[in-house]
N, CA, C and O atoms as CSV, one atom per row, in Angstrom:
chain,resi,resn,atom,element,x,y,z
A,1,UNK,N,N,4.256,-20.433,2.878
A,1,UNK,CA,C,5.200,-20.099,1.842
A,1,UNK,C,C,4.999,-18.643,1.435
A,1,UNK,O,O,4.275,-18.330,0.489
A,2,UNK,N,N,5.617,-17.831,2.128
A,2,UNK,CA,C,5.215,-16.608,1.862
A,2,UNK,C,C,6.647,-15.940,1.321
A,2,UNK,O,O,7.762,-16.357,1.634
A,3,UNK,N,N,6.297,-14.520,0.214
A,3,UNK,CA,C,7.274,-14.593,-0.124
A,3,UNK,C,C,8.165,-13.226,0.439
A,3,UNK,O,O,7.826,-12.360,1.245
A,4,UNK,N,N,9.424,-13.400,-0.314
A,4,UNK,CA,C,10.070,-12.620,0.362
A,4,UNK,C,C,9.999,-11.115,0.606
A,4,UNK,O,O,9.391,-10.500,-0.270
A,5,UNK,N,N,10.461,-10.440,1.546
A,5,UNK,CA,C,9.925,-8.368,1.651
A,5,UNK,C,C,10.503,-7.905,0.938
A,5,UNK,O,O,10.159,-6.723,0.947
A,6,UNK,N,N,11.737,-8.154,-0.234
A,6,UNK,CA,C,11.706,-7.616,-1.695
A,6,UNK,C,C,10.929,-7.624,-2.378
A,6,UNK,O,O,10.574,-6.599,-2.960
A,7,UNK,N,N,10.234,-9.087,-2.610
A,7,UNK,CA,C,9.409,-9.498,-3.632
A,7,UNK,C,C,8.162,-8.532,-3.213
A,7,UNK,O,O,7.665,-7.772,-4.044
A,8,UNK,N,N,7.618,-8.624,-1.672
A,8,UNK,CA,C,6.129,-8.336,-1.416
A,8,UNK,C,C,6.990,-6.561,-1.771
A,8,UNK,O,O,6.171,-6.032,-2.523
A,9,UNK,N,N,7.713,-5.932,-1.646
A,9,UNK,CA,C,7.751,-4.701,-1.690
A,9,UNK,C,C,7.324,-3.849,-3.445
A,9,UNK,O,O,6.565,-2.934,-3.769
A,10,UNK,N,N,8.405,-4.871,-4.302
A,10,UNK,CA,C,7.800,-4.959,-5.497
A,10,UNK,C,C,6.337,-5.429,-6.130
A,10,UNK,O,O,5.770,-4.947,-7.111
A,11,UNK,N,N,5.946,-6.402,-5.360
A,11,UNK,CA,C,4.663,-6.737,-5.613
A,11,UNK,C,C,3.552,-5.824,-5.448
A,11,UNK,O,O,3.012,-5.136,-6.313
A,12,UNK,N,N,3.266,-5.924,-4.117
A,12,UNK,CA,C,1.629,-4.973,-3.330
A,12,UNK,C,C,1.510,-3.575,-4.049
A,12,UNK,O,O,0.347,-3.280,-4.327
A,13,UNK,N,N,2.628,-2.500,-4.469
A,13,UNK,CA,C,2.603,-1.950,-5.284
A,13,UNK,C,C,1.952,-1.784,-6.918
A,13,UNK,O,O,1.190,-1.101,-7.603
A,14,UNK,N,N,2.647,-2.664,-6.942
A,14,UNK,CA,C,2.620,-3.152,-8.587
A,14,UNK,C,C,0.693,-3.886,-8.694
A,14,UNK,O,O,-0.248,-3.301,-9.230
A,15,UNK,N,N,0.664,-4.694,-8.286
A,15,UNK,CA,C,-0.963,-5.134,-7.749
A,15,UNK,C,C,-1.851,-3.737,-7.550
A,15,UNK,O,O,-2.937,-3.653,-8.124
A,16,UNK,N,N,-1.350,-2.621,-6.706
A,16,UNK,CA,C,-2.345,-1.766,-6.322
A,16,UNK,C,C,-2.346,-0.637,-7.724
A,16,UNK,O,O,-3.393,-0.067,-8.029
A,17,UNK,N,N,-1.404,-0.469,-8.296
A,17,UNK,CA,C,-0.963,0.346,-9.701
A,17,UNK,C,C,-2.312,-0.406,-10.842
A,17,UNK,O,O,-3.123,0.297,-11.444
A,18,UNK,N,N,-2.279,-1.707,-10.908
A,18,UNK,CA,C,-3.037,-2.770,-11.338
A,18,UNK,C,C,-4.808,-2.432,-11.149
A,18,UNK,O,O,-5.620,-2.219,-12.049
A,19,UNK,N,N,-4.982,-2.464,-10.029
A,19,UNK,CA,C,-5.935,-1.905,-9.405
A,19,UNK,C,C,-6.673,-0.927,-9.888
A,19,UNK,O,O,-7.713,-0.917,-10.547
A,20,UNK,N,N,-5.754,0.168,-9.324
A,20,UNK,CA,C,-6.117,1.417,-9.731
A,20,UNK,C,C,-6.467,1.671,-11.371
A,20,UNK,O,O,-7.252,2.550,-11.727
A,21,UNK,N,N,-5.910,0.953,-12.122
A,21,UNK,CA,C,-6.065,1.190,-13.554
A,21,UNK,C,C,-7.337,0.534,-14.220
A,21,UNK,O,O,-8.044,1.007,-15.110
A,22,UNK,N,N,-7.464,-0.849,-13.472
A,22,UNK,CA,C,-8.757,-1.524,-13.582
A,22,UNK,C,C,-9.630,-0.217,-13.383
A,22,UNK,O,O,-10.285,0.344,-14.260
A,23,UNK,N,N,-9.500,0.182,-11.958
A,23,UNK,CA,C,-11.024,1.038,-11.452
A,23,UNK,C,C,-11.855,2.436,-12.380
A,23,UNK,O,O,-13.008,2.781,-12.637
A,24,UNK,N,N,-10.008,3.074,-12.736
A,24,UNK,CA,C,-10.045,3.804,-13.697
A,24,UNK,C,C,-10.712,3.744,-15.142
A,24,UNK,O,O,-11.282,4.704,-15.661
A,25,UNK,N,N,-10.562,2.456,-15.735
A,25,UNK,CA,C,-11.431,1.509,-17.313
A,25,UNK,C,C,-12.674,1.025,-16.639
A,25,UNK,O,O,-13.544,0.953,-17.507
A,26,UNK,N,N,-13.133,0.668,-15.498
A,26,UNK,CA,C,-14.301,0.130,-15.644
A,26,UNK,C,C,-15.317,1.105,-14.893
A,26,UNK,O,O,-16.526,1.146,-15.116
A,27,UNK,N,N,-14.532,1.986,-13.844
A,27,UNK,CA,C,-15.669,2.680,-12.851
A,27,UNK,C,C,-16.568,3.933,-14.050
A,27,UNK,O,O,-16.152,5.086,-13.945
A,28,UNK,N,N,-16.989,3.846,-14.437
A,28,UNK,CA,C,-18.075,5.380,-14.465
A,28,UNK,C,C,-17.623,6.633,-13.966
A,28,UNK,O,O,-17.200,7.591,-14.614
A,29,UNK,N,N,-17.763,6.511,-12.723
A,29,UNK,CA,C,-17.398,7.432,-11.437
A,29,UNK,C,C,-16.427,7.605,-10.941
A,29,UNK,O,O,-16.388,7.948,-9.760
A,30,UNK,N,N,-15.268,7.418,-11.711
A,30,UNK,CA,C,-13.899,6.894,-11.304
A,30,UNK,C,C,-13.747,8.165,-10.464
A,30,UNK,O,O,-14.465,8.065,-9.469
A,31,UNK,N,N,-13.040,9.389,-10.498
A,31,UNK,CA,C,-12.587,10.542,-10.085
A,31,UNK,C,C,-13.673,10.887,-8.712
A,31,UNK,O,O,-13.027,11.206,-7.714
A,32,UNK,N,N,-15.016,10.876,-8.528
A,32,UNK,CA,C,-15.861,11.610,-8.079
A,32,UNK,C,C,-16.396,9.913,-6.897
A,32,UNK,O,O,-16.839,9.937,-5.749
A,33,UNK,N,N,-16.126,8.753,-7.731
A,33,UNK,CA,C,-16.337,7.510,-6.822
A,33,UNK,C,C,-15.436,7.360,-5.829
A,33,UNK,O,O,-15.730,6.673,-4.850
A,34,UNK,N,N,-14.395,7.885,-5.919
A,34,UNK,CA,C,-13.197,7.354,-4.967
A,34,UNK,C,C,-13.161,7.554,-3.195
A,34,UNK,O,O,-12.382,7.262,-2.287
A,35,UNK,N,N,-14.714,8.340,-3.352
A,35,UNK,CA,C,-14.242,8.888,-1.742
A,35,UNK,C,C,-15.575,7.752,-0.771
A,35,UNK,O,O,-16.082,7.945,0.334
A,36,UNK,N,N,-15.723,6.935,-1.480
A,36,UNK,CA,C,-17.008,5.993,-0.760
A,36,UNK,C,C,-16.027,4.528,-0.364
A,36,UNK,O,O,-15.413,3.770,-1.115
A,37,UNK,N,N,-16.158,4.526,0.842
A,37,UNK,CA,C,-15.411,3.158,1.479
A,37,UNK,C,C,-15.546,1.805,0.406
A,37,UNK,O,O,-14.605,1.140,-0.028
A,38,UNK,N,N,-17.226,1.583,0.079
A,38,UNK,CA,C,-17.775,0.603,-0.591
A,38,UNK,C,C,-16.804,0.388,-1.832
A,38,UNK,O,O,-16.193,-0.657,-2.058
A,39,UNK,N,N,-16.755,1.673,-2.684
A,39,UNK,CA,C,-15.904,1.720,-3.738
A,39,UNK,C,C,-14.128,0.866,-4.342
A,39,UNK,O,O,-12.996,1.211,-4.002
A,40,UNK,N,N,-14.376,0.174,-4.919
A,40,UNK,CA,C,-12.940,-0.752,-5.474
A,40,UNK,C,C,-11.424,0.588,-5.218
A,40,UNK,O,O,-10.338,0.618,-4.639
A,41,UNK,N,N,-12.319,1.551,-6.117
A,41,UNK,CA,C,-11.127,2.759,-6.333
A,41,UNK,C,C,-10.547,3.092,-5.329
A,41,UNK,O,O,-9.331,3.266,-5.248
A,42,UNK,N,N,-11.800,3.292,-3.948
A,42,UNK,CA,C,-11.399,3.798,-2.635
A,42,UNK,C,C,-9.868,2.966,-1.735
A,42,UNK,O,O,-9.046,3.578,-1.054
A,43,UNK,N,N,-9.871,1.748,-1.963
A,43,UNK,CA,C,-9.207,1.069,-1.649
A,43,UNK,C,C,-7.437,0.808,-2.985
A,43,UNK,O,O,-6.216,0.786,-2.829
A,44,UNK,N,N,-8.357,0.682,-4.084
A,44,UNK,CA,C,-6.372,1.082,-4.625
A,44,UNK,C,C,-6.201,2.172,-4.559
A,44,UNK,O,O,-5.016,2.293,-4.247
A,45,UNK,N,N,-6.554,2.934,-4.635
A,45,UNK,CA,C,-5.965,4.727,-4.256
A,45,UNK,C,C,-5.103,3.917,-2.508
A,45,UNK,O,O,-3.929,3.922,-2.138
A,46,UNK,N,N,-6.194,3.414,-1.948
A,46,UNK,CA,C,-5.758,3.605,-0.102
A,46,UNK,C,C,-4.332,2.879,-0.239
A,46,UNK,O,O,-3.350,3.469,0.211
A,47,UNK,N,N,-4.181,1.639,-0.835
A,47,UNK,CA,C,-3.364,0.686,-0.520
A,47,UNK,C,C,-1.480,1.326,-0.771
A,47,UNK,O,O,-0.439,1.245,-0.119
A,48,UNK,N,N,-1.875,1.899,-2.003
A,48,UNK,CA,C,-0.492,2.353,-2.126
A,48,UNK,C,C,0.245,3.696,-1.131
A,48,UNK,O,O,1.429,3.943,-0.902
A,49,UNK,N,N,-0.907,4.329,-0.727
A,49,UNK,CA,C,-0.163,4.957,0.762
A,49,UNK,C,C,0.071,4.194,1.538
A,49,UNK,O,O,1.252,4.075,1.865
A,50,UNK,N,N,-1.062,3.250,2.243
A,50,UNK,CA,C,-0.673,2.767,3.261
A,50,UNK,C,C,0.602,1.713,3.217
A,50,UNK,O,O,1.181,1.480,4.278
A,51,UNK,N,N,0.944,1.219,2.271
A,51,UNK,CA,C,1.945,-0.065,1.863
A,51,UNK,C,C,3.814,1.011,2.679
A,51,UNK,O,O,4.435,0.600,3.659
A,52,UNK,N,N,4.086,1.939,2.088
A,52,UNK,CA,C,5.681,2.837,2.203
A,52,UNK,C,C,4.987,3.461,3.519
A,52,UNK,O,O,5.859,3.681,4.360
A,53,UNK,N,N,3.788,3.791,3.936
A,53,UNK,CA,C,3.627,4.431,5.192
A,53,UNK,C,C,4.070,3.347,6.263
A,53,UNK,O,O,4.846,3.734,7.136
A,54,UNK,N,N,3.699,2.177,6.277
A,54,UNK,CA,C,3.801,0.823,6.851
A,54,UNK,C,C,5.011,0.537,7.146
A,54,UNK,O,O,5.456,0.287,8.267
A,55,UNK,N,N,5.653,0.572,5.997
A,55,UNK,CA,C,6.975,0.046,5.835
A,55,UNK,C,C,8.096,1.410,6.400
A,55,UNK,O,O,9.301,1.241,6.588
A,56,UNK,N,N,7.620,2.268,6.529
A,56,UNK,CA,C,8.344,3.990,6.885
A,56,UNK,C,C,8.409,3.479,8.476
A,56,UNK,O,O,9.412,3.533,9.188
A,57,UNK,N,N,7.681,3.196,8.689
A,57,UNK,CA,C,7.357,3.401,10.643
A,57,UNK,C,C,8.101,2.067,11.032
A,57,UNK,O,O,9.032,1.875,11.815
A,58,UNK,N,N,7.179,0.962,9.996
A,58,UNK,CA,C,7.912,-0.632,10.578
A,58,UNK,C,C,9.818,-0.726,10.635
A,58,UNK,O,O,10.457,-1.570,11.264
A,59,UNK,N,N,10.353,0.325,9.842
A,59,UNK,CA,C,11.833,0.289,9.688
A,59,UNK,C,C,12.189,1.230,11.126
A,59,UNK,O,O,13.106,0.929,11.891
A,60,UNK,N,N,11.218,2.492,11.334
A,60,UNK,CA,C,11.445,3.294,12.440
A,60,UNK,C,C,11.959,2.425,13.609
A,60,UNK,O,O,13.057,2.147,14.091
A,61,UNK,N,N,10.244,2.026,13.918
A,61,UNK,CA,C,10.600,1.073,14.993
A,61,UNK,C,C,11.531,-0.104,14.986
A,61,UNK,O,O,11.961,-0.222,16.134
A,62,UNK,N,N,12.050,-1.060,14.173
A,62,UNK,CA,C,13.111,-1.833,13.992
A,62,UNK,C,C,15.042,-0.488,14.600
A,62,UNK,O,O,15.989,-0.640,15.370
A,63,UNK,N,N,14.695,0.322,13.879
A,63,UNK,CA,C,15.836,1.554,14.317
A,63,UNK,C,C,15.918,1.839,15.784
A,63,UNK,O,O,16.901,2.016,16.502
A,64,UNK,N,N,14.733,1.837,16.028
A,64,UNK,CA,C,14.643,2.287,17.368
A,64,UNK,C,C,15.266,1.389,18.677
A,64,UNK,O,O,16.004,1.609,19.637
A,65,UNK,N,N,14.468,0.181,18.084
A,65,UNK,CA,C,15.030,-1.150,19.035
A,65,UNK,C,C,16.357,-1.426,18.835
A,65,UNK,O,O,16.898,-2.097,19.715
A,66,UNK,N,N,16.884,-1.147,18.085
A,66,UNK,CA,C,18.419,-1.306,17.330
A,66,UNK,C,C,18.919,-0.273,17.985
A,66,UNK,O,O,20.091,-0.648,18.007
A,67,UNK,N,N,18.924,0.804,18.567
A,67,UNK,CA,C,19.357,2.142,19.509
A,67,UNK,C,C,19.202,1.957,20.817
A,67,UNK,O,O,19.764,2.673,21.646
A,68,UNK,N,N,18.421,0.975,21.120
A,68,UNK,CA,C,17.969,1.179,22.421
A,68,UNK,C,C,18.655,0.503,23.289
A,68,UNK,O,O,18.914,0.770,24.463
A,69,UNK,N,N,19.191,-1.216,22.047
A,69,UNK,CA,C,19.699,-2.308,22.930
A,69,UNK,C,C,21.349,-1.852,22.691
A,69,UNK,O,O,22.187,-2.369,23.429
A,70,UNK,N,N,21.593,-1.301,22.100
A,70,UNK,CA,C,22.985,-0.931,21.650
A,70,UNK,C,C,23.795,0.264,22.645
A,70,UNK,O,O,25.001,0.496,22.732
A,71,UNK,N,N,22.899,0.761,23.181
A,71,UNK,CA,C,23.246,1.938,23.975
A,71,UNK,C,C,23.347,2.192,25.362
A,71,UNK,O,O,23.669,3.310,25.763
């Protein structure tokens, strides 16, 4: 039951915004922690690039195949 790529588009965002604000109130080291893999921060900082980078290429390639068989 998974939900729909509106919903997850609005969601994973919104979750990583979430994230990030947690890491920000609880880390110490927030600013100067962010660059250690181990780190919570390291990962909501990561997620919200990678989420529209994902979705940038995954539409590419959907375009692409859509050009290819059409032509």
């Amino acid at each position: 039951l998974l939900p729909s790529l509106p919903t997850l588009t609005v969601l994973i965002p919104l979750l990583s915004l979430a994230g990030l604000f947690y890491s920000a109130s609880v880390d110490e080291t927030f600013p100067q922690g962010c660059t250690s893999t181990t780190s919570l921060c390291f990962y909501s900082l990561l997620l919200p690039v990678t989420v529209p980078v994902y979705v940038f290429f995954h539409l590419w390639t959907w375009m692409g195949i859509k050009l290819f068989r059409h032509n």
